[in-house]
C-alpha positions, 0 to 999 in steps of 0.5 A, a space after each residue: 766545926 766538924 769535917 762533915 760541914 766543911 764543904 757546906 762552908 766552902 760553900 757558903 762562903 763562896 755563895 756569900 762572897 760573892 752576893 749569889 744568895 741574897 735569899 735564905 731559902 735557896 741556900 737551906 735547899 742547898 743545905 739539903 742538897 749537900 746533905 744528899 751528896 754527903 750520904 752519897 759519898 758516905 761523908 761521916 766516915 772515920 776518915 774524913 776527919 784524917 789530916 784536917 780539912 782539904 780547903 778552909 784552911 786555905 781560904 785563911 790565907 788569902 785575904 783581899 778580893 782580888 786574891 780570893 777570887 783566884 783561891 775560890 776559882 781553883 775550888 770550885 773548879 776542883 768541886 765541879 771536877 769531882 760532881 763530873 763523875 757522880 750520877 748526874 741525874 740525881 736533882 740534888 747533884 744537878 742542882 749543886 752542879 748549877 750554882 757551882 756553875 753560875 758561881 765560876 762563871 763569876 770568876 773568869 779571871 780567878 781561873 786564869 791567875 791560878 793557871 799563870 801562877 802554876 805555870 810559874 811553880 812548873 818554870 825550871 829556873 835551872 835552865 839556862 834560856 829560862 834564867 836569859 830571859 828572867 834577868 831581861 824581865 828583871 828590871 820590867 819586874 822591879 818597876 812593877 814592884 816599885 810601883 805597887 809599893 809606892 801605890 801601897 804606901 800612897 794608900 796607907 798614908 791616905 788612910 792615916 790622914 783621913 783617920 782619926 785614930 
């Protein structure tokens, strides 16, 4: 894959994930669409390719649902960030703008998680009231932990006895 269909694979797999695009023919618009906003932003330049790629490699490190819908909120957050200072008037621009829209509407709770584990990354563990008040969570956490663990080991011996591997 080269680093001018990066976004477009972003996209799809965004669009796809989520069962937004059921029809082929919208999708191959936005193929035109992305294609616009490439020459816009002059997308084949030598430098594109600098570094690899800025968010499909992301993408492989989040596997379940759940845990997607977070990574995928923050992206398309950042993609409608960037349309924000574009020529909103051009129709293939308001037409990316649209579905990115209606696809971030479907993840609510993905921009929500993101904003809680960044304010986590900011907390300054250093500060002496911040630790007082982790080591009062500490056990509330462990349990939480706990029981996600025995959840998890639940499942996977369910699995096990419904397999016949």
């Amino acid at each position: 894959m080269t680093c001018q269909t990066y976004n477009l694979f972003v996209l799809s797999v965004i669009t796809i994930y989520f069962g937004r695009f059921g029809n082929s023919l919208i999708l191959a618009q936005l193929q035109n669409d992305i294609d616009q906003l490439k020459a816009d932003f002059n997308s084949s330049h030598s430098d594109v390719a600098d570094g690899g790629p800025i968010f499909t490699d992301k993408l492989i490190n989040w596997t379940e649902r759940n845990e997607k819908r977070i990574i995928l909120s923050q992206i398309v957050s950042m993609y409608l960030e960037m349309l924000e200072n574009t020529d909103k008037s051009k129709a293939h621009i308001k037409n990316i703008r649209e579905e990115l829209s209606t696809l971030q509407k479907d993840l609510p709770d993905g921009l929500k998680k993101m904003k809680d584990l960044m304010d986590l990354a900011k907390l300054q563990m250093s500060d002496l009231k911040i630790q007082r008040k982790a080591v009062n969570e500490l056990f509330s956490v462990l349990q939480k932990l706990v029981e996600t663990s025995t959840s998890l080991k639940r499942k996977r011996s369910q699995f096990q006895r419904r397999c016949n591997c």
